[in-house]
Backbone atoms as SQL, in Angstrom:
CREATE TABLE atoms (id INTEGER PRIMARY KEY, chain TEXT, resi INTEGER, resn TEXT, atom TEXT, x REAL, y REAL, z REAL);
INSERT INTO atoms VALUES
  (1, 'A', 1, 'UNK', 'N', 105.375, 92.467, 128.382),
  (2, 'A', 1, 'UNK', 'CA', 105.257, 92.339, 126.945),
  (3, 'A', 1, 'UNK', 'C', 104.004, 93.063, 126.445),
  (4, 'A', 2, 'UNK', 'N', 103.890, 93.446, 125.405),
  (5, 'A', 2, 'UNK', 'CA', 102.836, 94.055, 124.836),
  (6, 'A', 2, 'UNK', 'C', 102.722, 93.427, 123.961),
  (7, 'A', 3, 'UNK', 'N', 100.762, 93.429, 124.072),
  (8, 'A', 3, 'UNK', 'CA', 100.260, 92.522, 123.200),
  (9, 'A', 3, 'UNK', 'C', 100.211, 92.615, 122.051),
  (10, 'A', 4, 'UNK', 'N', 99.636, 91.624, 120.627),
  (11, 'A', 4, 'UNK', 'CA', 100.113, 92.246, 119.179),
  (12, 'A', 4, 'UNK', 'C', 98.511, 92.239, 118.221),
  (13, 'A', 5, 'UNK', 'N', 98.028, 93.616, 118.714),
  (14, 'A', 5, 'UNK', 'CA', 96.625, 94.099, 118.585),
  (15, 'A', 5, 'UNK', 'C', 96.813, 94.353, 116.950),
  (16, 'A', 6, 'UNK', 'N', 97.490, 95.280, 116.245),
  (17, 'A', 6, 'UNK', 'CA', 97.863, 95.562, 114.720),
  (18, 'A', 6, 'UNK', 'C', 99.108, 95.477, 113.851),
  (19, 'A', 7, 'UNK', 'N', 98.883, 95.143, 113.022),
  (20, 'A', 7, 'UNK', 'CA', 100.537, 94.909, 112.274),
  (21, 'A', 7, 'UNK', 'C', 101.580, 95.341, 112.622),
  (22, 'A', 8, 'UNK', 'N', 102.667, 95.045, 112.459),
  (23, 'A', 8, 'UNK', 'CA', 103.827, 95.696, 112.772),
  (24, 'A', 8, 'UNK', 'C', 105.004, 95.036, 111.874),
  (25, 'A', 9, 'UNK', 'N', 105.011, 96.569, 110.889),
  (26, 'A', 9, 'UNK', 'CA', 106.160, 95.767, 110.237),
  (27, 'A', 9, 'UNK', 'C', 107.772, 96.704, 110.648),
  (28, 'A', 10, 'UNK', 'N', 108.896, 95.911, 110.126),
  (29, 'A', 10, 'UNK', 'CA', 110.274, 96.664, 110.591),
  (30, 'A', 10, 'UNK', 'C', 111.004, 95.657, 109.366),
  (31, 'A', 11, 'UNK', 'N', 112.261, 96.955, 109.068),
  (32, 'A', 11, 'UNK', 'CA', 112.741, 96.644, 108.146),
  (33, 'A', 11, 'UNK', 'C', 114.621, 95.919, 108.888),
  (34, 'A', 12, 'UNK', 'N', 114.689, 94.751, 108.230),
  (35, 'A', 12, 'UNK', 'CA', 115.875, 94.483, 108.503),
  (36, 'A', 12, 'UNK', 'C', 117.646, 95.456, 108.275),
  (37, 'A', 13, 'UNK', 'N', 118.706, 95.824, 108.763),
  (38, 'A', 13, 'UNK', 'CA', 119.155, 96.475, 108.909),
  (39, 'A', 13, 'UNK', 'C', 120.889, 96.038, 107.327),
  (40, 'A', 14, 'UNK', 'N', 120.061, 95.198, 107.637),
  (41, 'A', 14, 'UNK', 'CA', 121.614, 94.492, 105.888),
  (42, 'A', 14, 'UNK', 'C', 121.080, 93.710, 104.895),
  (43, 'A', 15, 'UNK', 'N', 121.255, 93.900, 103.857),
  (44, 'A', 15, 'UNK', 'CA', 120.729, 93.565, 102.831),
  (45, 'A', 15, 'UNK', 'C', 120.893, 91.675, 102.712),
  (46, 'A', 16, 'UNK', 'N', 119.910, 91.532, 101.958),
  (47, 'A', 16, 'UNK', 'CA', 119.724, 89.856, 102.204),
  (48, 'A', 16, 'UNK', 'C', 120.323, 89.340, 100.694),
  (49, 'A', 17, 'UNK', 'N', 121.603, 88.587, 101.147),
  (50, 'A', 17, 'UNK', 'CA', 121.811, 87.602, 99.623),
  (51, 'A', 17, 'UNK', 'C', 122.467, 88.612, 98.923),
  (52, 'A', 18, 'UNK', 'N', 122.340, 87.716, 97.887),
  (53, 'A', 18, 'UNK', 'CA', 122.829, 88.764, 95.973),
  (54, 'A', 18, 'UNK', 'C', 121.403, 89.679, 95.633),
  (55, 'A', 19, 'UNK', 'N', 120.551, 89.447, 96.798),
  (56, 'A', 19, 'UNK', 'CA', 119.240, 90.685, 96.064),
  (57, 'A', 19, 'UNK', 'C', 119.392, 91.898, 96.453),
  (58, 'A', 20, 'UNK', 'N', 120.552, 92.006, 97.778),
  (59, 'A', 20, 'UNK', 'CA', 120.916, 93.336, 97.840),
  (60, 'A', 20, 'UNK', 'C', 120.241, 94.430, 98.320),
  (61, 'A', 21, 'UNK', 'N', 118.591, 93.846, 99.087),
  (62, 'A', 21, 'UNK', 'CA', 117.880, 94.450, 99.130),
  (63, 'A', 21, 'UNK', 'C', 117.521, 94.154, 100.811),
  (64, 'A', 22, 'UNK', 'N', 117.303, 94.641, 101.524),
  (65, 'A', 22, 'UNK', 'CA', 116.760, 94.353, 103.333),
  (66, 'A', 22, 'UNK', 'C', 115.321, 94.038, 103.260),
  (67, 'A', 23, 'UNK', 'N', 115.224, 93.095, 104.156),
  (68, 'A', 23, 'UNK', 'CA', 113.763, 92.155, 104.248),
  (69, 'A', 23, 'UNK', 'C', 112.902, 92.838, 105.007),
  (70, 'A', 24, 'UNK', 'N', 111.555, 93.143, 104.934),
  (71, 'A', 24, 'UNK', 'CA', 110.508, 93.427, 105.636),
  (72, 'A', 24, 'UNK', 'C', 110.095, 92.445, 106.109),
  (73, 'A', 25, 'UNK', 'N', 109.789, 92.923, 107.596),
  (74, 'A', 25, 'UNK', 'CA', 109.274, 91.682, 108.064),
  (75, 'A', 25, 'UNK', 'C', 107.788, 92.388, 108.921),
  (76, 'A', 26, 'UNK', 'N', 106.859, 91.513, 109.022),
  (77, 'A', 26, 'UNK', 'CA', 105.571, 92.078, 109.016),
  (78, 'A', 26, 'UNK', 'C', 104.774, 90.983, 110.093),
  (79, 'A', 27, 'UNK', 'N', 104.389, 91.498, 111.834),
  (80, 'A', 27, 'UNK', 'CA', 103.639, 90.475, 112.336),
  (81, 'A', 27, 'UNK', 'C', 102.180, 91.035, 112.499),
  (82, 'A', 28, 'UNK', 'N', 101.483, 89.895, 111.837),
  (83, 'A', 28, 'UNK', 'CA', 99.788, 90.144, 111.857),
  (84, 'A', 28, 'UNK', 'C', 99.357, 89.473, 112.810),
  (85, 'A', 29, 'UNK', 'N', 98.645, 90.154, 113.840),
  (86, 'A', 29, 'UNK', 'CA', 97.666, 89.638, 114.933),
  (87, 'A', 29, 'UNK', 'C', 96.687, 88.333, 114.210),
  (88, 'A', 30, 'UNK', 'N', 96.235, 87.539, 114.974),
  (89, 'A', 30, 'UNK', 'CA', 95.562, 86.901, 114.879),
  (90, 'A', 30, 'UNK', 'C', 94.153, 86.995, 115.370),
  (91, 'A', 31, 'UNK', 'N', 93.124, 86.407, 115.160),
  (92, 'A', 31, 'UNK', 'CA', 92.003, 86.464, 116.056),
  (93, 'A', 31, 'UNK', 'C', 91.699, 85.293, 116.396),
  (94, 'A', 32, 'UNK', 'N', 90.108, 84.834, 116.884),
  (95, 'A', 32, 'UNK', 'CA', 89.835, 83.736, 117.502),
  (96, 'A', 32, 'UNK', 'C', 89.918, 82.601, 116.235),
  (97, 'A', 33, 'UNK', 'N', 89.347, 82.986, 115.234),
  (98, 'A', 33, 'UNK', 'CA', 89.675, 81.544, 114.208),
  (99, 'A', 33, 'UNK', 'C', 91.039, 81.730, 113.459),
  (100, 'A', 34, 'UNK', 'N', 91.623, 82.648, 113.751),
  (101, 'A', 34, 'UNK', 'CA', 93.256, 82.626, 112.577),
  (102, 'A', 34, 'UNK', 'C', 94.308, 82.763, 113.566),
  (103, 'A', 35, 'UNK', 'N', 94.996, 81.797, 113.134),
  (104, 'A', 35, 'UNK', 'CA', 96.439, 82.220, 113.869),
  (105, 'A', 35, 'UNK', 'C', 97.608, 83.225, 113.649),
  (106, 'A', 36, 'UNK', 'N', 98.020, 83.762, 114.648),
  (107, 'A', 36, 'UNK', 'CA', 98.787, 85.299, 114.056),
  (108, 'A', 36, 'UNK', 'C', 100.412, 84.745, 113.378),
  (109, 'A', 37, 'UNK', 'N', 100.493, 85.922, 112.413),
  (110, 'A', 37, 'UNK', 'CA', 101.268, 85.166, 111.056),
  (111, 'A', 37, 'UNK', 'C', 102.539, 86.626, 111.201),
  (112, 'A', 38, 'UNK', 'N', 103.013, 85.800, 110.249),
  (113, 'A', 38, 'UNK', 'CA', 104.463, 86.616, 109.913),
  (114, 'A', 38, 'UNK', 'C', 105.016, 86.671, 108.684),
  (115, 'A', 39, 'UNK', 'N', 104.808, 87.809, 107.468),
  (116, 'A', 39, 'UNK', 'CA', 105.370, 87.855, 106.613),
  (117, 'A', 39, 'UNK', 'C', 106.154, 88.789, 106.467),
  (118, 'A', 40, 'UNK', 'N', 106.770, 87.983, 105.137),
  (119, 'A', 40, 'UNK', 'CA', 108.044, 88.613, 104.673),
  (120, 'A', 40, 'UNK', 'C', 108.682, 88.651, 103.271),
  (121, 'A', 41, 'UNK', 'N', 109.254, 90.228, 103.082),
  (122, 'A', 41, 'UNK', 'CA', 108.982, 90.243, 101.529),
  (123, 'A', 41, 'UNK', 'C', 110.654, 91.216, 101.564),
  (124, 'A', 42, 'UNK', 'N', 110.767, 91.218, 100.269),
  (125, 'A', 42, 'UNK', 'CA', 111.842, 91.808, 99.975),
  (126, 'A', 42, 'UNK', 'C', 111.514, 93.566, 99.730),
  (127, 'A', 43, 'UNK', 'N', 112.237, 94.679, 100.336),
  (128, 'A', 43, 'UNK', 'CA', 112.144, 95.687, 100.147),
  (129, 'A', 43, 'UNK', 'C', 111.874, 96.264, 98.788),
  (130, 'A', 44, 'UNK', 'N', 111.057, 96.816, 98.598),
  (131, 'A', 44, 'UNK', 'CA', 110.587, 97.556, 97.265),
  (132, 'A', 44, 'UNK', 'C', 110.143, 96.283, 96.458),
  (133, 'A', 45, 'UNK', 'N', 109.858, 95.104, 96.516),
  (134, 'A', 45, 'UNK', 'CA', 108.899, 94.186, 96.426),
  (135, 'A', 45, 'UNK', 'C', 107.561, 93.791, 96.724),
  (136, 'A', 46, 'UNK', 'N', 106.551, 92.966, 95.872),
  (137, 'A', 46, 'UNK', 'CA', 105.611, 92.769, 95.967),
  (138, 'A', 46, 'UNK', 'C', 105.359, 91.511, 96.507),
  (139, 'A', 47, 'UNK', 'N', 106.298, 90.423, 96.306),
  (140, 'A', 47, 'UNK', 'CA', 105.720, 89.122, 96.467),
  (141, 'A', 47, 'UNK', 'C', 106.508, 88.725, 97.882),
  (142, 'A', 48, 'UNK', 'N', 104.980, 88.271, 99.079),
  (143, 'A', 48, 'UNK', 'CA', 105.063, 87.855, 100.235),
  (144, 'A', 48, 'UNK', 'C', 104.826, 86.759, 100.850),
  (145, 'A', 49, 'UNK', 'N', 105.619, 86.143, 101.255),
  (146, 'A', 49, 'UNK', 'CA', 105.392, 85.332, 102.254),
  (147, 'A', 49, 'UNK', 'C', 105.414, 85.050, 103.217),
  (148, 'A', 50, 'UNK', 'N', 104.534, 83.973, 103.301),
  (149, 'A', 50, 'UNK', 'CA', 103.195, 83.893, 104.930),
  (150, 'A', 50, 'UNK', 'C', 103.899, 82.917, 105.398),
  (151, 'A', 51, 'UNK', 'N', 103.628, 83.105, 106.909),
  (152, 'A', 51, 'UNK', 'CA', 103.933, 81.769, 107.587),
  (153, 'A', 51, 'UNK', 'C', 103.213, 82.156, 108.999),
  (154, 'A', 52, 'UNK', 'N', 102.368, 80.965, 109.314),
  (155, 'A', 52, 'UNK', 'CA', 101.921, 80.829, 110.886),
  (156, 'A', 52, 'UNK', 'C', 103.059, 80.833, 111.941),
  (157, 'A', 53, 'UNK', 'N', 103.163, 81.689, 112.967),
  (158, 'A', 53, 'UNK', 'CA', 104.001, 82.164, 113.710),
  (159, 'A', 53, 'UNK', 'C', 104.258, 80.737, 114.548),
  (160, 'A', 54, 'UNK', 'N', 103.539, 80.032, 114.916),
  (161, 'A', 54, 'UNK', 'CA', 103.835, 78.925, 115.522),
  (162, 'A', 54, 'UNK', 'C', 104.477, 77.568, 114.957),
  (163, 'A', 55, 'UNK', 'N', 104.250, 77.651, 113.393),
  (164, 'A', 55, 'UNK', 'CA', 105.682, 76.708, 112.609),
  (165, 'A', 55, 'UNK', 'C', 106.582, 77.499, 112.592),
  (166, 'A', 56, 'UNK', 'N', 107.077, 78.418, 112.597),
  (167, 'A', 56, 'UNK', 'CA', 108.285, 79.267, 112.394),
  (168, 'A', 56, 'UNK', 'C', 108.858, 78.924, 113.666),
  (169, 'A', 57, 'UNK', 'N', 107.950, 78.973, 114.898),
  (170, 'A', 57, 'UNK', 'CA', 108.756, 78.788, 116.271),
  (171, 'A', 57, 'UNK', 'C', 109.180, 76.982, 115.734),
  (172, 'A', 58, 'UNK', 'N', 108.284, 76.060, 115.507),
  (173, 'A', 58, 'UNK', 'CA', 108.384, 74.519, 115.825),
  (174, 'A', 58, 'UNK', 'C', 109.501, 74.200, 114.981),
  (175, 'A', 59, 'UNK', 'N', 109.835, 75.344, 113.669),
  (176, 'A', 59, 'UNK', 'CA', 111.394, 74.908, 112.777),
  (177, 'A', 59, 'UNK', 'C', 112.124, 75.475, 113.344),
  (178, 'A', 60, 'UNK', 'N', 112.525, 76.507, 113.975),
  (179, 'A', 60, 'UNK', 'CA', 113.148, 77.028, 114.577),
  (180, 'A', 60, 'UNK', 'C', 113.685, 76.375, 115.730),
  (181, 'A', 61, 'UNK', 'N', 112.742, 75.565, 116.864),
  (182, 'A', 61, 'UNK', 'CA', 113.096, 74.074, 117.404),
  (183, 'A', 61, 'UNK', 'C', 113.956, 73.231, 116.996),
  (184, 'A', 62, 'UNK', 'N', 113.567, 72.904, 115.932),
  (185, 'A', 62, 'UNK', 'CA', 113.599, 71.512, 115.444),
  (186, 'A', 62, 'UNK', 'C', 115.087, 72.303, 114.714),
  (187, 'A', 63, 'UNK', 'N', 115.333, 73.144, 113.916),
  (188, 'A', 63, 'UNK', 'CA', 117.079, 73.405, 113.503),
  (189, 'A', 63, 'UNK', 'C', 117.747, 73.577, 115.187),
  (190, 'A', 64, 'UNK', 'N', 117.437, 74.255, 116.047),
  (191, 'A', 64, 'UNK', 'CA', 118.163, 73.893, 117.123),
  (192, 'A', 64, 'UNK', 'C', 118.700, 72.766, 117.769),
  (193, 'A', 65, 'UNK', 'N', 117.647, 72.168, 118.125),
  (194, 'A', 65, 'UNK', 'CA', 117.796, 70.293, 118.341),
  (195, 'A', 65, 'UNK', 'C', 119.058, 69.278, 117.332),
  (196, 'A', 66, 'UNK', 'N', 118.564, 69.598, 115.904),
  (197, 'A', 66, 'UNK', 'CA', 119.661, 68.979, 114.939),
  (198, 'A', 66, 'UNK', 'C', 120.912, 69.287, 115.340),
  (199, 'A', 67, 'UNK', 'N', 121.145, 71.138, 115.675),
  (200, 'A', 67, 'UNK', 'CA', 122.386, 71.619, 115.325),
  (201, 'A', 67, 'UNK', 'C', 123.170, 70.780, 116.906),
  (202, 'A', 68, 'UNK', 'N', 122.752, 70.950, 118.046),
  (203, 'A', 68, 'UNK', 'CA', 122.313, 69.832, 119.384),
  (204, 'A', 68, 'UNK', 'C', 123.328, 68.733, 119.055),
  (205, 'A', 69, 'UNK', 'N', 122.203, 67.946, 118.576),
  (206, 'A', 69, 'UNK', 'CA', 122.644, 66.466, 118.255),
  (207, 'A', 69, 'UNK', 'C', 123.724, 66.362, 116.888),
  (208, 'A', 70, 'UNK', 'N', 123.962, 66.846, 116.393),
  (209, 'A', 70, 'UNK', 'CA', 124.906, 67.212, 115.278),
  (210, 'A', 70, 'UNK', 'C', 126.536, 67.674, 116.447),
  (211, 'A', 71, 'UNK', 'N', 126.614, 68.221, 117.205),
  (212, 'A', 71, 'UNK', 'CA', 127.610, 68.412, 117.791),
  (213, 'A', 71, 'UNK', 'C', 127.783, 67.528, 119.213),
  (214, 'A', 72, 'UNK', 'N', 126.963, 66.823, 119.687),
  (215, 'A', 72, 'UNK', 'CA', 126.910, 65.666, 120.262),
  (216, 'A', 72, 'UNK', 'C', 127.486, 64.761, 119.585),
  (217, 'A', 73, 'UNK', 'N', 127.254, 64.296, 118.358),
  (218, 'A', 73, 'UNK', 'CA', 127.563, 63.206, 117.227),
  (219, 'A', 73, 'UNK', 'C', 129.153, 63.580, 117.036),
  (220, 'A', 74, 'UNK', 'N', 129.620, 64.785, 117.167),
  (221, 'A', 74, 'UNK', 'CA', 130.692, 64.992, 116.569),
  (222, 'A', 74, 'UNK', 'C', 131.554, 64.948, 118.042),
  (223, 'A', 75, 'UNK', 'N', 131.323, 65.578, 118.552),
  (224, 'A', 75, 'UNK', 'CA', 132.121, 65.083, 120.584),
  (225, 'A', 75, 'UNK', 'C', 131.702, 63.822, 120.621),
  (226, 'A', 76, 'UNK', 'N', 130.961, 62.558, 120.671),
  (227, 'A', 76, 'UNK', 'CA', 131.093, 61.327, 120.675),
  (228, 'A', 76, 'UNK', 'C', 132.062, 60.752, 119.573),
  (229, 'A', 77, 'UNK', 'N', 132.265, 61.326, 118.523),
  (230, 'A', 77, 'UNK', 'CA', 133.068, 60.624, 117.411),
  (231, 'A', 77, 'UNK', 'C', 134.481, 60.848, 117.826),
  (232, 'A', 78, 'UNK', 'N', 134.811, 62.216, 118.288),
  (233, 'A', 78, 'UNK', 'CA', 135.913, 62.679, 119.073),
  (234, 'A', 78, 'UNK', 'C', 135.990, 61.810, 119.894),
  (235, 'A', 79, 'UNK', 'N', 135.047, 61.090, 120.555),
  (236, 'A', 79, 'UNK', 'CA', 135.501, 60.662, 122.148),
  (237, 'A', 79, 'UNK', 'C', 135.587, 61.365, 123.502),
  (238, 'A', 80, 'UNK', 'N', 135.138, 62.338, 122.724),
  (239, 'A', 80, 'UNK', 'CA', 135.079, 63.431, 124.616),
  (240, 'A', 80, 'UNK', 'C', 133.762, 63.344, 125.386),
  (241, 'A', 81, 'UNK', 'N', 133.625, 63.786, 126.102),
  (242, 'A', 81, 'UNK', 'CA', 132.381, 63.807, 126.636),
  (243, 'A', 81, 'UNK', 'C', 131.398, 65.255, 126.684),
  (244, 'A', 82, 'UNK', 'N', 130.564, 65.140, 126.703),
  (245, 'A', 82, 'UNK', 'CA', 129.752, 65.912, 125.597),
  (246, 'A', 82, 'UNK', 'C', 129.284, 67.412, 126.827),
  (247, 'A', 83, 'UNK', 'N', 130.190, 66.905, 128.229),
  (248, 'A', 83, 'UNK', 'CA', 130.100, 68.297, 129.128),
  (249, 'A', 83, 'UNK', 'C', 130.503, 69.472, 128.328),
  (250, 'A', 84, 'UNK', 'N', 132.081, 69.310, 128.298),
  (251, 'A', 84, 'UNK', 'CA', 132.622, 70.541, 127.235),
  (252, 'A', 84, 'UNK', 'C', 132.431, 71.010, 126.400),
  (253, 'A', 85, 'UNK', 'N', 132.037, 70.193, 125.024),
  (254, 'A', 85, 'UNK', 'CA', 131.466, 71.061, 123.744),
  (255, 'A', 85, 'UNK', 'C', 130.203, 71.612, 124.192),
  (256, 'A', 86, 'UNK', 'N', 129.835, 71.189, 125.127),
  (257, 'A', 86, 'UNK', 'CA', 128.086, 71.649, 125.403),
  (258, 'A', 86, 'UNK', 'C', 128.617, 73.132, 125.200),
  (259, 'A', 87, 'UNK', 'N', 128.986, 73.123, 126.324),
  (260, 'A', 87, 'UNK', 'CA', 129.738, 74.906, 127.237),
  (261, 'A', 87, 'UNK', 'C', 130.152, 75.247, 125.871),
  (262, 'A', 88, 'UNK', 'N', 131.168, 75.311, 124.959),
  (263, 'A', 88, 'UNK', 'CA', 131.607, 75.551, 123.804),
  (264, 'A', 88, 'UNK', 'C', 130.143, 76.036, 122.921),
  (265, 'A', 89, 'UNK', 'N', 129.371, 74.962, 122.750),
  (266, 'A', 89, 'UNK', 'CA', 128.082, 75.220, 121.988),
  (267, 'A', 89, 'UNK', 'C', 127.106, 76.313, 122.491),
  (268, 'A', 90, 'UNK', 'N', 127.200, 76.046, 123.750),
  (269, 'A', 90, 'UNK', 'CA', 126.136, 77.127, 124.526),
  (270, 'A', 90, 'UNK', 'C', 126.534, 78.672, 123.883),
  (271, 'A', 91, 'UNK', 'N', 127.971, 78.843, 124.557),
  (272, 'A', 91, 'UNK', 'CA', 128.182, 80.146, 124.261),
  (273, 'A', 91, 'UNK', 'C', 128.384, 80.529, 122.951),
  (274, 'A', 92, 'UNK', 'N', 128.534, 80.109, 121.628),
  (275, 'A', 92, 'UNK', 'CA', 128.648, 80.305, 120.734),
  (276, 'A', 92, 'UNK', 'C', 127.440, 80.791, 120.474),
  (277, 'A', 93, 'UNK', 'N', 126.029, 80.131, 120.548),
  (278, 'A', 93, 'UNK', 'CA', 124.611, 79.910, 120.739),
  (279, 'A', 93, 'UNK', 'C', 124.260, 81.308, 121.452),
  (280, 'A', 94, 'UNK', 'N', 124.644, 81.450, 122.690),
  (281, 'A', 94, 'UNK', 'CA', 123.974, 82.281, 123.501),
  (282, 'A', 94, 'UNK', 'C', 124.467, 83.639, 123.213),
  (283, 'A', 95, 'UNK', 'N', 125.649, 84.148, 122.449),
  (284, 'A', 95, 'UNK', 'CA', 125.804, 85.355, 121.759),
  (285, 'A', 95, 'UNK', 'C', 124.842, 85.738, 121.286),
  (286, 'A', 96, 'UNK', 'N', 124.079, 85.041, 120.517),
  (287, 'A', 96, 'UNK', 'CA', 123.135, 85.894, 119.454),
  (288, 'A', 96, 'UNK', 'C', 121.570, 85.981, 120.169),
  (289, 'A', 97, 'UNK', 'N', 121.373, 85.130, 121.787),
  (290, 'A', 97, 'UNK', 'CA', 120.238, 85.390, 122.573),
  (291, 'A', 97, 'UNK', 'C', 120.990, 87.089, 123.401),
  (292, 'A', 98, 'UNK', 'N', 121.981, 86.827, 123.874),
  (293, 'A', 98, 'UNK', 'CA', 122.084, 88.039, 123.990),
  (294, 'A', 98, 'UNK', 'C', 121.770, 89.226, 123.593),
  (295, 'A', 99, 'UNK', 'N', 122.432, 88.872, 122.321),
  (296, 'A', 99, 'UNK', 'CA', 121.925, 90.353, 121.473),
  (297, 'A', 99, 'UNK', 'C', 120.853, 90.070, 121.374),
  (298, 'A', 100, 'UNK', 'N', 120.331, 88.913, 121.044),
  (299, 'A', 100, 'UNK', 'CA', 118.355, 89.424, 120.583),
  (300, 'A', 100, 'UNK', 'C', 118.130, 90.026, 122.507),
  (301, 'A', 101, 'UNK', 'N', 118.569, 89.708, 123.220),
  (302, 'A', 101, 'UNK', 'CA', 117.957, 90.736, 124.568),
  (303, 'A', 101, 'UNK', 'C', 117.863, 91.791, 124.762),
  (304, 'A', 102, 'UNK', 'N', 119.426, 92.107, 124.223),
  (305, 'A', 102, 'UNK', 'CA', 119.510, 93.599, 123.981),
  (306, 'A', 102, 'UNK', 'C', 118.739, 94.532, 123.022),
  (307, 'A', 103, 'UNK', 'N', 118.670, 93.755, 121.992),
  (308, 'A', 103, 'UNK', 'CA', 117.619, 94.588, 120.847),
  (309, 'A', 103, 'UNK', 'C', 115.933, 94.423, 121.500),
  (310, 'A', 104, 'UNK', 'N', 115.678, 93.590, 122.059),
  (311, 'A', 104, 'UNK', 'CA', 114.345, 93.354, 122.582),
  (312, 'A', 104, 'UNK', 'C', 114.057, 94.340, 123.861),
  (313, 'A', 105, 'UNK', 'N', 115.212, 94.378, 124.497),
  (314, 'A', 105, 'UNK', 'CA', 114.915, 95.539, 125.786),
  (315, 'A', 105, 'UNK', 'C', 115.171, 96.784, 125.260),
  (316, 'A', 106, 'UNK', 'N', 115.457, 97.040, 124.268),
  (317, 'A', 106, 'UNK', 'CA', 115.262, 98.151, 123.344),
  (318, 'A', 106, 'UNK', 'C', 113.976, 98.428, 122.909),
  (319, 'A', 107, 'UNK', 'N', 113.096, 97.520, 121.650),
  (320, 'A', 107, 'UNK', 'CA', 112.311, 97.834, 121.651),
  (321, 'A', 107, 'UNK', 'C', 111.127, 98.151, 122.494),
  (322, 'A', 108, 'UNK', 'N', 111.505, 97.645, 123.885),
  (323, 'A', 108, 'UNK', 'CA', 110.529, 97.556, 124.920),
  (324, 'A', 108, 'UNK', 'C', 110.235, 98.986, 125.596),
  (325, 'A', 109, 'UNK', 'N', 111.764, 99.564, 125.794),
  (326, 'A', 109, 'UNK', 'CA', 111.888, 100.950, 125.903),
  (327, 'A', 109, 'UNK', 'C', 111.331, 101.705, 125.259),
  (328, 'A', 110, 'UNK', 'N', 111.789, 101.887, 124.118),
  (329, 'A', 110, 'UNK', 'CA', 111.264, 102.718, 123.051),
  (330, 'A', 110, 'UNK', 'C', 109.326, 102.859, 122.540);
């Protein structure tokens, strides 16, 4: 991995919403008293927002876990046992780690 010494921003590839417009997304290094952040603004826009890279990971958790126990809740209401939807959930889930692998061993290349 390479470390994240200066900004780096990249523009998303489809437009976001009814704004029609692709999101910039922007990661700022941190130093010893700030934690490194991540904003994000709408293309050909001014107004940005911040977020500490380490709540973005802990919501990002925490919607995983729900979505989890949300389909647990729903295979217990079924009555099945919660082996199968797992497998069902996983791979539905693990499509889009895939591709983030693939796009990540991309940028790694490049």
């Amino acid at each position: 991995m390479i470390q994240l010494h200066k900004p780096v921003s990249r523009v998303t590839t489809k437009p976001f919403g009814h704004y029609k417009r692709p999101i910039v997304i922007t990661l700022v290094p941190g130093t010893d008293t700030r934690d490194e952040l991540i904003a994000m603004r709408l293309k050909g826009t001014r107004e940005l927002f911040l977020g500490r890279v380490a709540d973005l990971y802990r919501m990002m958790a925490l919607w995983h876990a729900n979505k989890v126990a949300a389909a647990k809740r729903a295979a217990r209401k079924e009555g099945i046992p919660w082996r199968r939807p797992k497998r069902e959930f996983q791979r539905q889930n693990g499509a889009a780690k895939q591709g983030l692998n693939m796009v990540l061993k991309f940028w790694i290349l490049t």
